[in-house]
MMTF fields as JSON, N, C-alpha, C and O atoms, coordinates in Angstrom:
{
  "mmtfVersion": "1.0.0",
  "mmtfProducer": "UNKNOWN",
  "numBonds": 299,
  "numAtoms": 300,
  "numGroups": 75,
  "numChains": 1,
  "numModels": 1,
  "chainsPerModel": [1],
  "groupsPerChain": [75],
  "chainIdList": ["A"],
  "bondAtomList": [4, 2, 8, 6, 12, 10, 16, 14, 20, 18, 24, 22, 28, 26, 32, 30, 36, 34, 40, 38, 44, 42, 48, 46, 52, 50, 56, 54, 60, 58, 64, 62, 68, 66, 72, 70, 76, 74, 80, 78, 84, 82, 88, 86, 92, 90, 96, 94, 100, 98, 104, 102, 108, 106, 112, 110, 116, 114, 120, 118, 124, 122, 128, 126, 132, 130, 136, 134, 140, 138, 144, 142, 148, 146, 152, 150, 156, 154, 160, 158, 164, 162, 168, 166, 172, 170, 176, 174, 180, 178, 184, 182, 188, 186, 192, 190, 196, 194, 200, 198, 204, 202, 208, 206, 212, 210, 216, 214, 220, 218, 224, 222, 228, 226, 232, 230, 236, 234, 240, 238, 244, 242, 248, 246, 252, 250, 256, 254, 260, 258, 264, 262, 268, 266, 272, 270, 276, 274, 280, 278, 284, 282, 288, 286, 292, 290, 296, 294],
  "bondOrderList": [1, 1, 1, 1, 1, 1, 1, 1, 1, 1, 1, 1, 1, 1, 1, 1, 1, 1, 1, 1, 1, 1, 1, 1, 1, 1, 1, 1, 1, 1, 1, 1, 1, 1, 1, 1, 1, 1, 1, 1, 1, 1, 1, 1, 1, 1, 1, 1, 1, 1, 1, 1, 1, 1, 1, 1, 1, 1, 1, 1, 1, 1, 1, 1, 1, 1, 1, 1, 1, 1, 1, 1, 1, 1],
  "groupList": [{"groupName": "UNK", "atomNameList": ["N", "CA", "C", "O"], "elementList": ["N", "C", "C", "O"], "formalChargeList": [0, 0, 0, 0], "bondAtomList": [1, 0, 2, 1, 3, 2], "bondOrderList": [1, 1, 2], "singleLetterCode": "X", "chemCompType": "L-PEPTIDE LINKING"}],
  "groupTypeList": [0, 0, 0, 0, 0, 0, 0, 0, 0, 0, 0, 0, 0, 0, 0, 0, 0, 0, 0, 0, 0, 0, 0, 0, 0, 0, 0, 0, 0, 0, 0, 0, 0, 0, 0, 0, 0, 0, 0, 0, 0, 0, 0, 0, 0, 0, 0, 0, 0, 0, 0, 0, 0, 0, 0, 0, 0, 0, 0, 0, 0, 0, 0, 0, 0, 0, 0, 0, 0, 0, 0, 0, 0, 0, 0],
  "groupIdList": [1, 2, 3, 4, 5, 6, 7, 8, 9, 10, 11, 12, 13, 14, 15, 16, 17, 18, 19, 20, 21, 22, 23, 24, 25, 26, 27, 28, 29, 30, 31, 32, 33, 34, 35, 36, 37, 38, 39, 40, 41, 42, 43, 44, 45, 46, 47, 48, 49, 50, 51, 52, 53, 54, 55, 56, 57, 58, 59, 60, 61, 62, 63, 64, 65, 66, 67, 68, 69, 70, 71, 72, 73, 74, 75],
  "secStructList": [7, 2, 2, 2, 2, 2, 2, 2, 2, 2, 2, 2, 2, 2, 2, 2, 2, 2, 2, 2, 2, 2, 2, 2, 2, 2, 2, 2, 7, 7, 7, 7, 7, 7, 7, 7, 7, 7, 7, 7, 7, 7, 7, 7, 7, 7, 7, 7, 7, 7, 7, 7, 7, 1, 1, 7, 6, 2, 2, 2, 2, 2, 2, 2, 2, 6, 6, 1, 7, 2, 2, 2, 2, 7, 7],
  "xCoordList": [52.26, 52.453, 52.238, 52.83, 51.557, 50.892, 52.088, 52.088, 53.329, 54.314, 55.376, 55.811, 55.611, 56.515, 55.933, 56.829, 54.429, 54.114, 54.536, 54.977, 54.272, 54.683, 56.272, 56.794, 57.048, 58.306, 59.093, 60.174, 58.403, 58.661, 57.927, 58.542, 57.022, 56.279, 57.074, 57.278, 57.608, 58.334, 59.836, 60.326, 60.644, 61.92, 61.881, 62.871, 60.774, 60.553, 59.483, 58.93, 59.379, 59.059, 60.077, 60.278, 61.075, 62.377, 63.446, 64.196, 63.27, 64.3, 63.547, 64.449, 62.419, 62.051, 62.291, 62.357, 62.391, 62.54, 63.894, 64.037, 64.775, 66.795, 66.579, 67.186, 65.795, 66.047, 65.441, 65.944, 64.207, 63.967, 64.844, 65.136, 65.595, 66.434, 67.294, 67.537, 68.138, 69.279, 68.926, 69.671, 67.416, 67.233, 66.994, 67.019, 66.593, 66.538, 67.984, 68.271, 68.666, 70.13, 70.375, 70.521, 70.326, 70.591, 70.253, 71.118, 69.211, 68.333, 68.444, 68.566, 68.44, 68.625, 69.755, 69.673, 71.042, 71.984, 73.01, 73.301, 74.168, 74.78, 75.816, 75.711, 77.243, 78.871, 79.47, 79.5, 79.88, 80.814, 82.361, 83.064, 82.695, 84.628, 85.024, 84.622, 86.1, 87.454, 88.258, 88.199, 89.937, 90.742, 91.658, 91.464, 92.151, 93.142, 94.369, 94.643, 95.03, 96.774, 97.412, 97.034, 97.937, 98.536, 100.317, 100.791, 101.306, 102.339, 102.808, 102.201, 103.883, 104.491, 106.246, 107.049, 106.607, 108.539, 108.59, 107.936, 109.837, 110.545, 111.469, 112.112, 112.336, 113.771, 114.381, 113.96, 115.732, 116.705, 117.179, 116.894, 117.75, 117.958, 119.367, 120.004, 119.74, 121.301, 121.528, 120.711, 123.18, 123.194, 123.454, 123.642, 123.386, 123.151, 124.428, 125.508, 124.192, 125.324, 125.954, 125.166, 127.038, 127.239, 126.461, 126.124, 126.003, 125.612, 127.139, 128.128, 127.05, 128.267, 127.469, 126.409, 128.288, 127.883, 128.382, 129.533, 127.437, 128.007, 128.697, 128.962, 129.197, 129.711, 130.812, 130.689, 131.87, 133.041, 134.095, 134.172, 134.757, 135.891, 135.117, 134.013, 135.785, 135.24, 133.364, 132.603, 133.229, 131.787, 130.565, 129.414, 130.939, 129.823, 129.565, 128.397, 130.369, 129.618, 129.028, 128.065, 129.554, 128.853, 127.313, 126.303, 127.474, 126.174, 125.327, 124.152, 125.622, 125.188, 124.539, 123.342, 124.977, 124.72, 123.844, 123.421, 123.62, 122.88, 121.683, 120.881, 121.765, 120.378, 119.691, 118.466, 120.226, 119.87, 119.278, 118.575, 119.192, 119.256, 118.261, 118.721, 117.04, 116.295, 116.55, 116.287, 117.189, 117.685, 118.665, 118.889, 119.222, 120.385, 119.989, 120.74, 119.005, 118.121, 117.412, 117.255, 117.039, 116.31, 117.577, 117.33, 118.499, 119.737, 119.773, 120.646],
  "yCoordList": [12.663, 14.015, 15.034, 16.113, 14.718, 15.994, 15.835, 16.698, 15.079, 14.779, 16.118, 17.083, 15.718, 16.875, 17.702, 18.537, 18.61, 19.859, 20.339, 21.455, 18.986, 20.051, 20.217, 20.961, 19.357, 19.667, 20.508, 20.82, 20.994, 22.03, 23.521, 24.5, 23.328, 24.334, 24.844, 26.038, 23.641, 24.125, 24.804, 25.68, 24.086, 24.677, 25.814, 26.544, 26.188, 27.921, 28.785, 29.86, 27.783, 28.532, 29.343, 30.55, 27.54, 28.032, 29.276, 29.944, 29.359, 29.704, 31.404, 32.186, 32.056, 32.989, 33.688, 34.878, 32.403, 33.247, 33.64, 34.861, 33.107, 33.442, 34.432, 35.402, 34.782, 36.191, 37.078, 38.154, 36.546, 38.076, 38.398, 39.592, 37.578, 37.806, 38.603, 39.572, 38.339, 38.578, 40.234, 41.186, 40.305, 41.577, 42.484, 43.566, 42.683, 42.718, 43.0, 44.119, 42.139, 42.771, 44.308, 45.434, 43.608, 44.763, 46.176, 46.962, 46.327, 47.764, 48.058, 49.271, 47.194, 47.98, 47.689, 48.083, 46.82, 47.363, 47.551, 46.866, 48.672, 49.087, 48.941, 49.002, 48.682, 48.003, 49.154, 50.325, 48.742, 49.586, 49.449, 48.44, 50.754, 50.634, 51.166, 52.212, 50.223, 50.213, 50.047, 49.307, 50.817, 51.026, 49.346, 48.853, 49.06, 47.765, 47.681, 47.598, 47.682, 48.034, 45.94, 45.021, 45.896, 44.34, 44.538, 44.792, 44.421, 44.371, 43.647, 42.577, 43.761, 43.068, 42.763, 43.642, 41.719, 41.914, 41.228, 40.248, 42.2, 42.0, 41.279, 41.79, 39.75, 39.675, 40.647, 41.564, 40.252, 40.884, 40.931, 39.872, 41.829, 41.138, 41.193, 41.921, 40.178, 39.95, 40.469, 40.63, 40.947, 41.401, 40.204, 39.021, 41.121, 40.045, 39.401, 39.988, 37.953, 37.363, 37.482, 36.832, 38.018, 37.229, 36.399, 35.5, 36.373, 35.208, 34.452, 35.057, 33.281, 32.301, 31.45, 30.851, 31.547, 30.69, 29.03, 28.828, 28.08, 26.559, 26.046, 24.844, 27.045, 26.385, 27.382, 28.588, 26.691, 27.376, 27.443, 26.635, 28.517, 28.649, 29.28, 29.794, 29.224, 29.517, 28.518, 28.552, 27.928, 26.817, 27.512, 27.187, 28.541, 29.394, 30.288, 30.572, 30.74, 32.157, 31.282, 31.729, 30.361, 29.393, 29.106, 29.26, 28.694, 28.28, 29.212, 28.867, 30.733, 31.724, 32.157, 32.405, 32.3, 32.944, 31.431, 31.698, 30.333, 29.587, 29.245, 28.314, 30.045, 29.665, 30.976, 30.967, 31.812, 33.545, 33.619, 34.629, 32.81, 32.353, 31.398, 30.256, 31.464, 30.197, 29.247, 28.045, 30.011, 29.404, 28.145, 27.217, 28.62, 27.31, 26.542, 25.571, 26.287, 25.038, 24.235, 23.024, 24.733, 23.773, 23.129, 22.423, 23.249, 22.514, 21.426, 20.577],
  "zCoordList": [136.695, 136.251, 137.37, 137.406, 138.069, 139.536, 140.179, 141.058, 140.243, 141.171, 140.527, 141.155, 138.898, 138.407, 138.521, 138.648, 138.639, 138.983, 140.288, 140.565, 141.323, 142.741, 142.868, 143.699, 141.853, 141.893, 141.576, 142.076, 140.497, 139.648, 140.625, 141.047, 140.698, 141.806, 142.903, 143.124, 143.73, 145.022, 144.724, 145.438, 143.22, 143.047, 142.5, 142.556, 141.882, 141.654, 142.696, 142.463, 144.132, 145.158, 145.665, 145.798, 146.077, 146.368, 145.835, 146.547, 144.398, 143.62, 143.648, 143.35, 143.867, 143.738, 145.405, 145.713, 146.332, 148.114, 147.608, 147.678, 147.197, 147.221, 146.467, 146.92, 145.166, 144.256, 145.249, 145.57, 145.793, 146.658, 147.355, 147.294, 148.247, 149.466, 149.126, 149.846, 147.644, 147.274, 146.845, 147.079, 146.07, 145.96, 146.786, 146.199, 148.74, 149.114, 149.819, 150.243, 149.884, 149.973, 149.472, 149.948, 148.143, 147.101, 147.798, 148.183, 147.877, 147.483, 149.099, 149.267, 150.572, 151.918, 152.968, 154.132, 152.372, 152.806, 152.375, 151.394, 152.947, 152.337, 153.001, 154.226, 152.34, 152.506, 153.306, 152.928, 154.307, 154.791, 154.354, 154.406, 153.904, 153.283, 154.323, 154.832, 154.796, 155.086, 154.616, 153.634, 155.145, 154.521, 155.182, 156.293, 154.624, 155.017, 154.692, 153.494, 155.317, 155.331, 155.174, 155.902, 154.55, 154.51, 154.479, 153.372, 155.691, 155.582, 154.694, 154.648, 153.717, 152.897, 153.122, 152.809, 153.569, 153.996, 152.619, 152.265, 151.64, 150.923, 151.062, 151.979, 150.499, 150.888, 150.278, 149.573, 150.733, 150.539, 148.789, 148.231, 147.995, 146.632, 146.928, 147.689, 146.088, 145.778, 144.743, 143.836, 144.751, 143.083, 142.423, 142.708, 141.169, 139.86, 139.498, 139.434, 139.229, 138.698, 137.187, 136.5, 136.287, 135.232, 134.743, 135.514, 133.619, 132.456, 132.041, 131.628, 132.225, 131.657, 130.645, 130.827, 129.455, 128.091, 128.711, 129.1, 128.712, 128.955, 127.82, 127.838, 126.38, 125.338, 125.114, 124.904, 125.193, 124.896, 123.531, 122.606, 123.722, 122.227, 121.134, 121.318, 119.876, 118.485, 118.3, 117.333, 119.341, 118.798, 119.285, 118.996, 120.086, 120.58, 119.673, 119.405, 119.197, 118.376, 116.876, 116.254, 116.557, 115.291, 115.628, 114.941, 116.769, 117.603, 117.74, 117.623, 118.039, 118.285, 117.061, 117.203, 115.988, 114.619, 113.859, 112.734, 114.205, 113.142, 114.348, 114.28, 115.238, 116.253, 115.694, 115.57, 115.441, 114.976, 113.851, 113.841, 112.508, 111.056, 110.947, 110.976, 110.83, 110.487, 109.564, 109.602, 108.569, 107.454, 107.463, 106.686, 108.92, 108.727, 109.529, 109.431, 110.553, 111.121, 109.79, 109.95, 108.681, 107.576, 106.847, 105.869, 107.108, 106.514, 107.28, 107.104]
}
């Protein structure tokens, strides 16, 4: 048992030097801001292509109107 006390002892030795440090940070120094510029190259855009339907004739617009209709997917 005296073994888990000094173990326990030293990791909340340890664990109380890092909160001071960190508090210590905190409260005496202070961040310097700078401004930072990051170039960005755009490509080029292309114009836009047409949309082409891959289904052709009278079977597209059937297709079109029972994808639109929930009703006619439960058929």
């Amino acid at each position: 048992m005296p073994t888990l006390v000094r173990l326990l002892t030293i990791l909340a030795l340890i664990a109380g030097t890092i909160y001071g440090i960190m508090a210590a940070l905190v409260y005496f120094v202070q961040p310097t801001q700078t401004e930072v510029r990051v170039p960005i190259i755009l490509p080029e855009a292309e114009p836009a292509k047409a949309a082409v339907s891959p289904v052709a004739g009278p079977q597209a617009s059937a297709a079109t109107d029972a994808a639109a209709d929930p009703a006619e997917l439960r058929r």
